[in-house]
NUKEGU-930586 format. One record per residue (C-alpha): residue in one letter; x, y, z. Coordinates in pm, 1 decimal, always signed. Layout:
<atoms>
atom r:a east:X north:Y up:Z
...
</atoms>
This chain:
<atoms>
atom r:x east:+679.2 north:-247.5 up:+252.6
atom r:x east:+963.5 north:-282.1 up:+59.8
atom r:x east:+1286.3 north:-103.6 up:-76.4
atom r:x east:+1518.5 north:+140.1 up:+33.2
atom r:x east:+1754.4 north:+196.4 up:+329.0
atom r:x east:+1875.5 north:+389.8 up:+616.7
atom r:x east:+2164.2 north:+390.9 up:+887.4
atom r:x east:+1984.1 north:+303.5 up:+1181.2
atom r:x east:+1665.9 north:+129.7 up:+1204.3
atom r:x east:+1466.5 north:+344.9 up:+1403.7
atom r:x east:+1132.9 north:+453.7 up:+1266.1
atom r:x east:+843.1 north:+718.8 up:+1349.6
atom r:x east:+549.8 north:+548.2 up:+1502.8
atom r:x east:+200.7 north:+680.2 up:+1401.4
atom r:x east:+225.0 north:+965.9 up:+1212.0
atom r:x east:-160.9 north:+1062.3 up:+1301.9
atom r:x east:-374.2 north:+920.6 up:+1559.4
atom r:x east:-729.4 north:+907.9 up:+1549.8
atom r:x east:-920.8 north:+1091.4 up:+1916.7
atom r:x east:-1135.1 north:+909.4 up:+2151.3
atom r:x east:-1421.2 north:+1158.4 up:+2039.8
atom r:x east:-1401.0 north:+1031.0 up:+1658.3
atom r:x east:-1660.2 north:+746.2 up:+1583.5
atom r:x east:-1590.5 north:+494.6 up:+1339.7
atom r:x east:-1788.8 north:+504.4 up:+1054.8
atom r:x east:-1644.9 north:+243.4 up:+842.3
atom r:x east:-1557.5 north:-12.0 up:+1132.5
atom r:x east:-1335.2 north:-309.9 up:+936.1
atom r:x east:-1327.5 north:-649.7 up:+1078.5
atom r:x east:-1053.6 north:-736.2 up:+877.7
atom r:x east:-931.3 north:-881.2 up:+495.1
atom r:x east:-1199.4 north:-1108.7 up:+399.2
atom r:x east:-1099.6 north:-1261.2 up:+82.6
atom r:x east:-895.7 north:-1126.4 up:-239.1
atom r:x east:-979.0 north:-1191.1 up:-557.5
atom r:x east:-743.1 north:-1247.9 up:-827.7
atom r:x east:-877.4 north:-1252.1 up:-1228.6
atom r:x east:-622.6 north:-1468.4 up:-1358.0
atom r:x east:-596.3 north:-1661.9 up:-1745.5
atom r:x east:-613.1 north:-1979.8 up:-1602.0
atom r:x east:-792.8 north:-2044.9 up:-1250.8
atom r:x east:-738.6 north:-2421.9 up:-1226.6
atom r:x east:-329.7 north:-2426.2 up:-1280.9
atom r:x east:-323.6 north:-2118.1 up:-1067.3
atom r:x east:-503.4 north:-2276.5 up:-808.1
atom r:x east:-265.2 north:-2559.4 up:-768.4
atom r:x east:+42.6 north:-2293.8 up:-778.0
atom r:x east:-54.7 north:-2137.7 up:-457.3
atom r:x east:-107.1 north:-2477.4 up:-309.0
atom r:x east:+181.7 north:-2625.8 up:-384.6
atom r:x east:+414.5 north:-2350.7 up:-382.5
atom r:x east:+252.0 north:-2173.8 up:-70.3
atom r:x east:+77.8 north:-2450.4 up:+97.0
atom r:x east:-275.5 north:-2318.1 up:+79.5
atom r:x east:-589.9 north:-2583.4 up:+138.0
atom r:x east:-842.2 north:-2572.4 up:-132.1
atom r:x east:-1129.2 north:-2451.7 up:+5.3
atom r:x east:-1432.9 north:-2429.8 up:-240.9
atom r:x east:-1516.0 north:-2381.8 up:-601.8
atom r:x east:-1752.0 north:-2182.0 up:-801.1
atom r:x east:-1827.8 north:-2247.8 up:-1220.7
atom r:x east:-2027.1 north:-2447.1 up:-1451.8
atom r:x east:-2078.0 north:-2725.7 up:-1225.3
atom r:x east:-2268.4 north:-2536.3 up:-960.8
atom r:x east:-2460.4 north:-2276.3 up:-1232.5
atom r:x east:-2252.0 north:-2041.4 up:-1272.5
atom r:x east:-2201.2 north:-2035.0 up:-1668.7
atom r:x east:-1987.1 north:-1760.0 up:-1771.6
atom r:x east:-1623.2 north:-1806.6 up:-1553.6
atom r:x east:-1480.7 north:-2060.5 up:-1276.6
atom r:x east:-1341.2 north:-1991.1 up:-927.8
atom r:x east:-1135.3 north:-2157.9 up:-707.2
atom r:x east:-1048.4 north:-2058.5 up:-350.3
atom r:x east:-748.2 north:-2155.4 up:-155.7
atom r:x east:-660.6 north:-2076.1 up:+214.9
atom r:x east:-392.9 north:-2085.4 up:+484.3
atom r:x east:-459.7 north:-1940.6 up:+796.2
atom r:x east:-671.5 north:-1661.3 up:+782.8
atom r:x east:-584.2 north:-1575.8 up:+412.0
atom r:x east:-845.5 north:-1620.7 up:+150.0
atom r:x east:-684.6 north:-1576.9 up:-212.0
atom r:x east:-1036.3 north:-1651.7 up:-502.7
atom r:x east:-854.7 north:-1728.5 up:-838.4
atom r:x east:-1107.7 north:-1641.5 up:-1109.4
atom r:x east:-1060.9 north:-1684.4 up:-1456.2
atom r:x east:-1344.4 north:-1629.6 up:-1760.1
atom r:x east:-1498.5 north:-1906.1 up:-1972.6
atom r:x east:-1547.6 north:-1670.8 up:-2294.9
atom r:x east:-1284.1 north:-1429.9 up:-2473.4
atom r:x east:-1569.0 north:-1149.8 up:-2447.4
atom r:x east:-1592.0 north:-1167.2 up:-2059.2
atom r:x east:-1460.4 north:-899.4 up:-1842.5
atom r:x east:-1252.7 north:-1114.3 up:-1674.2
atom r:x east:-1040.9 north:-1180.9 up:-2001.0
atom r:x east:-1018.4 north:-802.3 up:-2108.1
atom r:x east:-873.7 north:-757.5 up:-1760.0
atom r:x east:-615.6 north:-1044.1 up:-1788.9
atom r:x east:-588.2 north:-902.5 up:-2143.2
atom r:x east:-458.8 north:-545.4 up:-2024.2
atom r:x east:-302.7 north:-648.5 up:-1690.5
atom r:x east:-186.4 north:-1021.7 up:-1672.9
atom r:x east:-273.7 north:-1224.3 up:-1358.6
atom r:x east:-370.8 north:-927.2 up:-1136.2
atom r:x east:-547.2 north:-822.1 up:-822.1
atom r:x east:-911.9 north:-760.3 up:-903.7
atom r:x east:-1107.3 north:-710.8 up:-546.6
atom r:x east:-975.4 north:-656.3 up:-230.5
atom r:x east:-1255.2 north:-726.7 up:+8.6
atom r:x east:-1288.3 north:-609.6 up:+360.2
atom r:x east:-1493.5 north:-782.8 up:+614.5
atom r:x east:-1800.5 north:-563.2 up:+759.8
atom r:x east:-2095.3 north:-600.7 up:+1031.8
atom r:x east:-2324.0 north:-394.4 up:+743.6
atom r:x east:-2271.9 north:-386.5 up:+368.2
atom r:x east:-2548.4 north:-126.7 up:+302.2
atom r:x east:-2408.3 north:+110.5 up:+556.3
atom r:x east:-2054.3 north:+56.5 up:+443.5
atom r:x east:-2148.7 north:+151.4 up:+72.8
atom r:x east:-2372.0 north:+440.4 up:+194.5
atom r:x east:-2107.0 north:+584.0 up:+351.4
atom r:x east:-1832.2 north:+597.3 up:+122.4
atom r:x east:-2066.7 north:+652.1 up:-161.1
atom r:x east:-2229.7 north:+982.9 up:+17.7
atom r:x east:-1818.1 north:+1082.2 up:+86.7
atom r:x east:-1712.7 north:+1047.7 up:-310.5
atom r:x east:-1668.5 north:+697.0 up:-399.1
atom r:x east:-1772.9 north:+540.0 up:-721.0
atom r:x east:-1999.8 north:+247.8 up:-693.9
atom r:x east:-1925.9 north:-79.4 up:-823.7
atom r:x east:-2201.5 north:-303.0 up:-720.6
atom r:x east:-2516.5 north:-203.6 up:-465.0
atom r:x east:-2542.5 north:-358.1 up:-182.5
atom r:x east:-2738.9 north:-658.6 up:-259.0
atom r:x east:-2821.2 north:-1033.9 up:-80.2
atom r:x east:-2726.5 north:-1365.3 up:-242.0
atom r:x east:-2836.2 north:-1677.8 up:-51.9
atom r:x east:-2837.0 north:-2023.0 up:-40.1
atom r:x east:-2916.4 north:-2324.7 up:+172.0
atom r:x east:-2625.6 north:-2236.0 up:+447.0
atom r:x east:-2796.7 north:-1878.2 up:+453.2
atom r:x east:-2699.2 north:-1529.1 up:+319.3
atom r:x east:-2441.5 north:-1283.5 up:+208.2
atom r:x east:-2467.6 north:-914.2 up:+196.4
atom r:x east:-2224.8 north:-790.8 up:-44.5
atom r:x east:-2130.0 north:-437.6 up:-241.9
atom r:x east:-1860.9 north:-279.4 up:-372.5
atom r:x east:-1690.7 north:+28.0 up:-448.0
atom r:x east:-1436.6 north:+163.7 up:-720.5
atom r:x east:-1068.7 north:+216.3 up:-571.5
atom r:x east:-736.3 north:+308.8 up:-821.2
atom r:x east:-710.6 north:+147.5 up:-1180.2
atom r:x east:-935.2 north:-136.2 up:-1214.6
atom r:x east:-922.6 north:-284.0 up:-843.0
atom r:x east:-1254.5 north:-277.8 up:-608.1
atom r:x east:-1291.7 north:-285.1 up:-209.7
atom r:x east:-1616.7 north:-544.8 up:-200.9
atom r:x east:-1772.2 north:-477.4 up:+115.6
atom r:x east:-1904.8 north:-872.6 up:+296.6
atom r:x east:-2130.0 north:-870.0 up:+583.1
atom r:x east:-2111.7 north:-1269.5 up:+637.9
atom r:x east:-2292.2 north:-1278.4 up:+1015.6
atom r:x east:-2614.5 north:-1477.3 up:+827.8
atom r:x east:-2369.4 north:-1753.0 up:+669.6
atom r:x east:-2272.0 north:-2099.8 up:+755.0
atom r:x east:-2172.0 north:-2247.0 up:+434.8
atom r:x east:-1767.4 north:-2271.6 up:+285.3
atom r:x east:-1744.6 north:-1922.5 up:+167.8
atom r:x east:-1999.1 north:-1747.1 up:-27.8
atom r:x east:-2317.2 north:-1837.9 up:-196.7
atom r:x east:-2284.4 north:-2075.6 up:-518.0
atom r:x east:-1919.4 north:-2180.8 up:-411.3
atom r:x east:-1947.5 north:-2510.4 up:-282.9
atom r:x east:-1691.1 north:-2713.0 up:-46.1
atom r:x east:-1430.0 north:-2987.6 up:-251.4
atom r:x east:-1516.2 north:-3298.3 up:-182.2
atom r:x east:-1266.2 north:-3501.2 up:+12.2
atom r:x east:-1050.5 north:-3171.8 up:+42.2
atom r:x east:-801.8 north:-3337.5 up:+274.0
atom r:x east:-735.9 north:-3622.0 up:+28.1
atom r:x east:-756.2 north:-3444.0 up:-291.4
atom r:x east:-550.7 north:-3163.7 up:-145.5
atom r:x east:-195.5 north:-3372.3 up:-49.1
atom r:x east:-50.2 north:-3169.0 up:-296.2
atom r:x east:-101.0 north:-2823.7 up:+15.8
atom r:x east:+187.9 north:-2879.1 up:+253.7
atom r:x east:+127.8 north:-2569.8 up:+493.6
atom r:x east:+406.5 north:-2316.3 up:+562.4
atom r:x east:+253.8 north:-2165.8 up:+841.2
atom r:x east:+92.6 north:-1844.4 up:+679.4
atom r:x east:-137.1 north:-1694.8 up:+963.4
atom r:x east:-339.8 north:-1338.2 up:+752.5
atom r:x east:-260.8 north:-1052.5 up:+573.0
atom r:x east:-25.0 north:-799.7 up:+704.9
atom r:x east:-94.3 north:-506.2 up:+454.6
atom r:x east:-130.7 north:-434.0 up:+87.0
atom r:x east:+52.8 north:-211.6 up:-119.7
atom r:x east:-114.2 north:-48.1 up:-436.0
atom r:x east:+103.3 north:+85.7 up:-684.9
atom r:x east:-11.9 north:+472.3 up:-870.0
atom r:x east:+77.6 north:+662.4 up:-1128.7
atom r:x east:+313.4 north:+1035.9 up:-1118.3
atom r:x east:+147.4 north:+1259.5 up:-849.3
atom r:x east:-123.4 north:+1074.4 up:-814.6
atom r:x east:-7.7 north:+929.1 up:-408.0
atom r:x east:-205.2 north:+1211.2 up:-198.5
atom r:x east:-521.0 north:+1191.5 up:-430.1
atom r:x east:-517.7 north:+844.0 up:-280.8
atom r:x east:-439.6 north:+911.1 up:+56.9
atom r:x east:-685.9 north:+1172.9 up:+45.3
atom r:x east:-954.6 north:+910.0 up:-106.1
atom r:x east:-867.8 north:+671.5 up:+192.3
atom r:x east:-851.1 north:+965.2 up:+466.8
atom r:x east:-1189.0 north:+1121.1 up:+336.1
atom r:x east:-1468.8 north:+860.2 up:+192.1
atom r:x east:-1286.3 north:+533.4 up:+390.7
atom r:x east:-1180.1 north:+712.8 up:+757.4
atom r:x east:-882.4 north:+585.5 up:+729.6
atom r:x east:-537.7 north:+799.5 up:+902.7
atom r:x east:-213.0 north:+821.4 up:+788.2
atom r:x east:+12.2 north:+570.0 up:+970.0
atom r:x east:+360.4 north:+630.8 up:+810.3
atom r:x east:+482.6 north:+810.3 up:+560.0
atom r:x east:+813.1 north:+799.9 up:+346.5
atom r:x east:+976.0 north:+1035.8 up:+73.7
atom r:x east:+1267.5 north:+1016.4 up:-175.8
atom r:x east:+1499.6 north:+1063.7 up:+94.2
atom r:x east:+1386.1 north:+730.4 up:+277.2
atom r:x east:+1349.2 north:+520.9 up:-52.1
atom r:x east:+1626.8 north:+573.7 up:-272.1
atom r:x east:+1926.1 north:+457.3 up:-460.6
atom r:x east:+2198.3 north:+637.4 up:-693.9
atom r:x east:+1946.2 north:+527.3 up:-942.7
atom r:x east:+1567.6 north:+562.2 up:-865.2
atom r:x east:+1341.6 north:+700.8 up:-624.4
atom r:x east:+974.0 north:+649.3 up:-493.1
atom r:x east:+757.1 north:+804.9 up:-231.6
atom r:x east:+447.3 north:+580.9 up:-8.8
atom r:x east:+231.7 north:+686.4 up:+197.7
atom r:x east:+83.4 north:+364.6 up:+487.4
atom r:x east:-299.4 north:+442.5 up:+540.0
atom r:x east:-502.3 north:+258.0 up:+812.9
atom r:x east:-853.8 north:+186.9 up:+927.2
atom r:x east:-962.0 north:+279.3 up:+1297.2
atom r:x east:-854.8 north:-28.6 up:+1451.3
atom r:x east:-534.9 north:-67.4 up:+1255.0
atom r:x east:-649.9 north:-448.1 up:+1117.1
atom r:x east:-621.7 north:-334.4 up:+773.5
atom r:x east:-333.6 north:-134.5 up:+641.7
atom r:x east:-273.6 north:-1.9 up:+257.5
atom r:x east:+69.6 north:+155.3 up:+190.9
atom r:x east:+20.5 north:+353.4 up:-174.7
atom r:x east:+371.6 north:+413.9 up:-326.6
atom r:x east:+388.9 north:+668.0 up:-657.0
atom r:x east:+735.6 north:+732.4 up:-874.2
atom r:x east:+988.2 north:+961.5 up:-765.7
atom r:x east:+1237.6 north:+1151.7 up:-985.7
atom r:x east:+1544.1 north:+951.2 up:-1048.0
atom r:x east:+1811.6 north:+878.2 up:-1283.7
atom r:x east:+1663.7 north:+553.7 up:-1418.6
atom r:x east:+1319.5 north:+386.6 up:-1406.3
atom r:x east:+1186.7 north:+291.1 up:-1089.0
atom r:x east:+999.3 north:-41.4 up:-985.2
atom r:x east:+688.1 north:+156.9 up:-944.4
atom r:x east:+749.1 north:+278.2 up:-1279.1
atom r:x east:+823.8 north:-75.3 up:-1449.6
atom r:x east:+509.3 north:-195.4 up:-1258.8
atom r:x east:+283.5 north:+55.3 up:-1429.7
atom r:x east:+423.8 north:-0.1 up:-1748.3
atom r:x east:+357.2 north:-404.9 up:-1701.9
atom r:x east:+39.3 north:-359.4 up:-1511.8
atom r:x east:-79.8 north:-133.2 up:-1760.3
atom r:x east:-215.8 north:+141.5 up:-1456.4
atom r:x east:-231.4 north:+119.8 up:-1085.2
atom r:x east:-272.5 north:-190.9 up:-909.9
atom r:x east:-130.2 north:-391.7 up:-589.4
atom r:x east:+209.0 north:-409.4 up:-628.3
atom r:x east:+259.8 north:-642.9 up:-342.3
atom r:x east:+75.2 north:-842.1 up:-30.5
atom r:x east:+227.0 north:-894.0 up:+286.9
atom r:x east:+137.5 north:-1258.4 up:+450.9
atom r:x east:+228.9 north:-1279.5 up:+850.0
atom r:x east:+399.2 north:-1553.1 up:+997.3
atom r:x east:+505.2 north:-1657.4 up:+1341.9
atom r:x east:+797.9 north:-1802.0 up:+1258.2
atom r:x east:+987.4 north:-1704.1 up:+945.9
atom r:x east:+1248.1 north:-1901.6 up:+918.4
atom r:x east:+1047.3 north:-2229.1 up:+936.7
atom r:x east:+829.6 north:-2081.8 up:+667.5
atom r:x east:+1084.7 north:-1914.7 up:+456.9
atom r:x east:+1255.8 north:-2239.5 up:+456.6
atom r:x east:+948.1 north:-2440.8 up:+334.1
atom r:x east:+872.4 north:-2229.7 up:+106.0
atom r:x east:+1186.7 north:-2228.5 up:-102.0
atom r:x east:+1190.4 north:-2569.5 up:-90.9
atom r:x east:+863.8 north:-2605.4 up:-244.1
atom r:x east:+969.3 north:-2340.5 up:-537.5
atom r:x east:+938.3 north:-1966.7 up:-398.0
atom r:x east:+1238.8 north:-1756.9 up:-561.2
atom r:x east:+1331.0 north:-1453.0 up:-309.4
atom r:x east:+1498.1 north:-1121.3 up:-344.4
atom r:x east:+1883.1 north:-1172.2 up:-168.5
atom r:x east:+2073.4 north:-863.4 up:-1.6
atom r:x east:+2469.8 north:-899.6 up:-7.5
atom r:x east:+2625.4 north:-1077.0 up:+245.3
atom r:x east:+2740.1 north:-736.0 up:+399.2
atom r:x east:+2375.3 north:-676.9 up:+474.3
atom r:x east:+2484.0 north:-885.2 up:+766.3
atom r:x east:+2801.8 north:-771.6 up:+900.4
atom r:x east:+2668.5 north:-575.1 up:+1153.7
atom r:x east:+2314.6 north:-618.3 up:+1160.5
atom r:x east:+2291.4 north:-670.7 up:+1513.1
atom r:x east:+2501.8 north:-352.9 up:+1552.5
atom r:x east:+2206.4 north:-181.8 up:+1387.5
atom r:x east:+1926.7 north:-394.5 up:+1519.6
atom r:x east:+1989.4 north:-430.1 up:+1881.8
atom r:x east:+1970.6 north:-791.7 up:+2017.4
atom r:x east:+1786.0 north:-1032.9 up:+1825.6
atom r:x east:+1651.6 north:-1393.9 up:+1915.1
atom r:x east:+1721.7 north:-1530.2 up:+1545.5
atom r:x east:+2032.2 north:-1694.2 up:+1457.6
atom r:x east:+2210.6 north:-1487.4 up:+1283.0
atom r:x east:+2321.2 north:-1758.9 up:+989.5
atom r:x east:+2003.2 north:-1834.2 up:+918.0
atom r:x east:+1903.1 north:-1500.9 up:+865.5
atom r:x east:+2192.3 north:-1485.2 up:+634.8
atom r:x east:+2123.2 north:-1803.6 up:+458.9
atom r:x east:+1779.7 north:-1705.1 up:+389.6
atom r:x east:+1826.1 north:-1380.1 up:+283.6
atom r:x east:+1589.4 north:-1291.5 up:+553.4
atom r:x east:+1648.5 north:-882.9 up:+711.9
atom r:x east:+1551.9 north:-720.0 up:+1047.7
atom r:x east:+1453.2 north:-368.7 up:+1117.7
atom r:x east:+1380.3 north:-249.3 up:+1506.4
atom r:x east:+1166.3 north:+62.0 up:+1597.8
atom r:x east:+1101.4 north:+158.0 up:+1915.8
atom r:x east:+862.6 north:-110.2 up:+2012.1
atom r:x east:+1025.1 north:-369.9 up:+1877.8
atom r:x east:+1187.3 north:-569.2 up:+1559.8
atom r:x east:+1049.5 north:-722.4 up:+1276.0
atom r:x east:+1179.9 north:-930.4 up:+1027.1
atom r:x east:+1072.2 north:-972.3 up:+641.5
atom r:x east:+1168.0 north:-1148.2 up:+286.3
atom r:x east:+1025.6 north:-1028.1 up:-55.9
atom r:x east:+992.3 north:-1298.3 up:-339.5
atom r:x east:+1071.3 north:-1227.1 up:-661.0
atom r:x east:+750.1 north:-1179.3 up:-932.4
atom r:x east:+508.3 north:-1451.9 up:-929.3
atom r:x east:+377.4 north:-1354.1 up:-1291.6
atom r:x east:+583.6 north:-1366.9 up:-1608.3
atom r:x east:+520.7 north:-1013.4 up:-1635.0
atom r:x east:+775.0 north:-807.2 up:-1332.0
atom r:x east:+417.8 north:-710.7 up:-1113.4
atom r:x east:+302.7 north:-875.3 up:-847.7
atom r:x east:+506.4 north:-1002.5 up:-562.1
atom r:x east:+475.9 north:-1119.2 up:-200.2
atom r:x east:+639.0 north:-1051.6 up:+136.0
atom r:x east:+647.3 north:-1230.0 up:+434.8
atom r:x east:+660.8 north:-1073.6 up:+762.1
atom r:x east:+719.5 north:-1150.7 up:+1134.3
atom r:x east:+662.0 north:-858.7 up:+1411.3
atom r:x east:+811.8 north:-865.6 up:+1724.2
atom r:x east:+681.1 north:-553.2 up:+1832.3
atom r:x east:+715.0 north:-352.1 up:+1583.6
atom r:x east:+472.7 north:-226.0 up:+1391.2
atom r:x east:+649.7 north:-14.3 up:+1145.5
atom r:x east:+768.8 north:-143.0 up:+762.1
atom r:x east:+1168.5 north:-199.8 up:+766.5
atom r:x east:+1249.4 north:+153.1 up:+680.6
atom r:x east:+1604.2 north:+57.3 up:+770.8
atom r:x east:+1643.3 north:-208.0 up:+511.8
atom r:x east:+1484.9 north:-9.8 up:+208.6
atom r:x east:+1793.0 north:+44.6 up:+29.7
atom r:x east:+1952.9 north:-292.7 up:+32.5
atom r:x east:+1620.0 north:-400.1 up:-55.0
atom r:x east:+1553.8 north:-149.3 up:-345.9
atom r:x east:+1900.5 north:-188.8 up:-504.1
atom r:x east:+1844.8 north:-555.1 up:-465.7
atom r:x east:+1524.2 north:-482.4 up:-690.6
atom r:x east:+1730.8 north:-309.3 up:-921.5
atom r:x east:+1958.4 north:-571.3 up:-1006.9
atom r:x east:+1617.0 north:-767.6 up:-1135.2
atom r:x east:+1503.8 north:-483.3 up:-1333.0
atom r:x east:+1843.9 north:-469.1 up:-1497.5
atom r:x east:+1862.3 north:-820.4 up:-1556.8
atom r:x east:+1496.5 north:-767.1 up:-1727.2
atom r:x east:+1685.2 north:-465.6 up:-1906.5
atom r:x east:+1374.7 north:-230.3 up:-1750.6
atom r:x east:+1602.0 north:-21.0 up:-1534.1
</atoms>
């Protein structure tokens, strides 16, 4: 997660653990695709696979029967990012690039049993989006529904077990991917890490308290004003996760402070809640970092003191320490480990949606100690945007 600071870089472990005795009633495979509604699929589509590397995949519009909007999907590792944009000015799809700009639209989670998944959280509060329902083809069939979560995103439930095709039913494969994909040069982008939504003023534990109650999830960490804070601005997040800990939503909500917060200039720009920011896991960061700049990524940078006495802070690390620095690239340590992690700057026009990159090395908590070098480093964006 991002921003903030601390003198030493040790960090609570769970915060709640679930008992042996509690059963599961929303198991989560995993992240099984995210959708993005977006003004123009096609050029988006060849952003994130030249800038990040990712393979296109498959394709969805006109051409295979579906009339009304276009889809493309693009993958590295175990990511799936769908880039979907409308085909008519009165399509949902535009009145949510209309309000929000490119923007999350569906986080969807990988499950054994759609129906049971939407049951579940239905019976426990949650607003329905789409009943479960089956959509086939000649490589089989998809059970998919969904579910309302904060602003205008969804949590689509997939139970895929029945499917052999490329992704989904009416997506179909690009022919000659390898060749008409040259463009992807890979960066070594392995799956999703976590996702961080961004809420309004007080509205943090009515999320936590959606996630705890109608998804199962458990508070994993949690962080106040005191943890993420600068001379100017303040926020306060909250990490949730599932039972088995494969899928892990941070939800971050303003704090008082003397200026205007990130979270605040997101919900201004965003227009409401949304995700603020995904987190894409890497086994080596420096060989990825380094690709991706040189293929166009713009990152956040920390001063140079940032690394006078990291490993003071840290403990021993296996990194070299100068490419750390030249990167721009910080460490954090708990006690199970380190981590290390980079945030890029906004990859829309408007100052919403960013990415991190992450690589744990036993730890498993979200760089508490670097949130202030990182938050003030956010500042000096928001300033130069004049939003601070």
């Amino acid at each position: 997660m991002v921003r903030g600071s601390g003198k030493g870089a040790i960090m609570q472990t769970l915060t709640e653990s679930p008992t042996e005795t509690q059963k599961d009633f929303l198991p989560l495979n995993g992240t099984d695709y995210v959708e993005f509604y977006v003004g123009n699929a096609k050029q988006a589509a060849y952003f994130y696979r030249s800038a990040f590397g990712m393979r296109l995949a498959a394709y969805r519009g006109p051409e295979t029967g579906t009339r009304d909007r276009a889809s493309w999907m693009v993958e590295q590792g175990k990511i799936r990012l769908v880039l979907t944009t409308a085909l008519t000015p009165e399509h949902a799809v535009a009145e949510h690039v209309r309000l929000h700009g490119d923007g999350v639209r569906d986080i969807a989670l990988w499950v054994d049993d759609a129906e049971s998944a939407y049951r579940e959280t239905t019976r426990r509060g949650a607003k329905g989006v789409r009943e479960p329902e089956t959509v086939r083809d000649e490589h089989g069939e998809v059970r998919i529904s969904a579910i309302a979560i904060y602003g205008d995103t969804i949590h689509s439930f997939v139970e895929r077990r029945n499917y052999r095709g490329v992704f989904l039913p009416g997506f179909v494969p690009i022919e000659h991917a390898e060749q008409a994909d040259s463009v992807a040069r890979p960066v070594g982008l392995k799956y999703i890490d976590h996702m961080v939504g961004n809420v309004g003023w007080g509205a943090m534990n009515t999320w936590v308290d959606f996630y705890r109650d109608v998804m199962g999830f458990r508070l994993y960490q949690h962080f106040d004003d005191k943890d993420i804070s600068t001379e100017y601005s303040a926020l306060m997040s909250k990490v949730m996760s599932n039972g088995n800990d494969r899928v892990k939503f941070p939800i971050n909500e303003p704090a008082e402070g003397k200026r205007r917060s990130q979270i605040e200039e997101y919900l201004d720009f965003y227009h409401g809640p949304g995700v603020q920011h995904i987190a894409l896991a890497t086994d080596n960061i420096i060989d990825t970092v380094t690709r991706l700049r040189d293929q166009g990524i713009e990152f956040l940078r920390v001063p140079s003191t940032y690394y006078d006495d990291l490993t003071a802070r840290t403990g021993p690390i296996e990194e070299p320490l100068d490419r750390l620095q030249e990167l721009g690239i910080l460490v954090d340590r708990d006690d199970e480990g380190y981590m290390l992690q980079i945030f890029t700057k906004p990859v829309e026009d408007r100052p919403t949606l960013f990415y991190e990159v992450i690589q744990r090395k036993g730890s498993r908590s979200f760089g508490k100690g670097n949130f202030k070098a990182l938050f003030e480093a956010l500042e000096r964006e928001q300033a130069r945007r004049g939003n601070l």
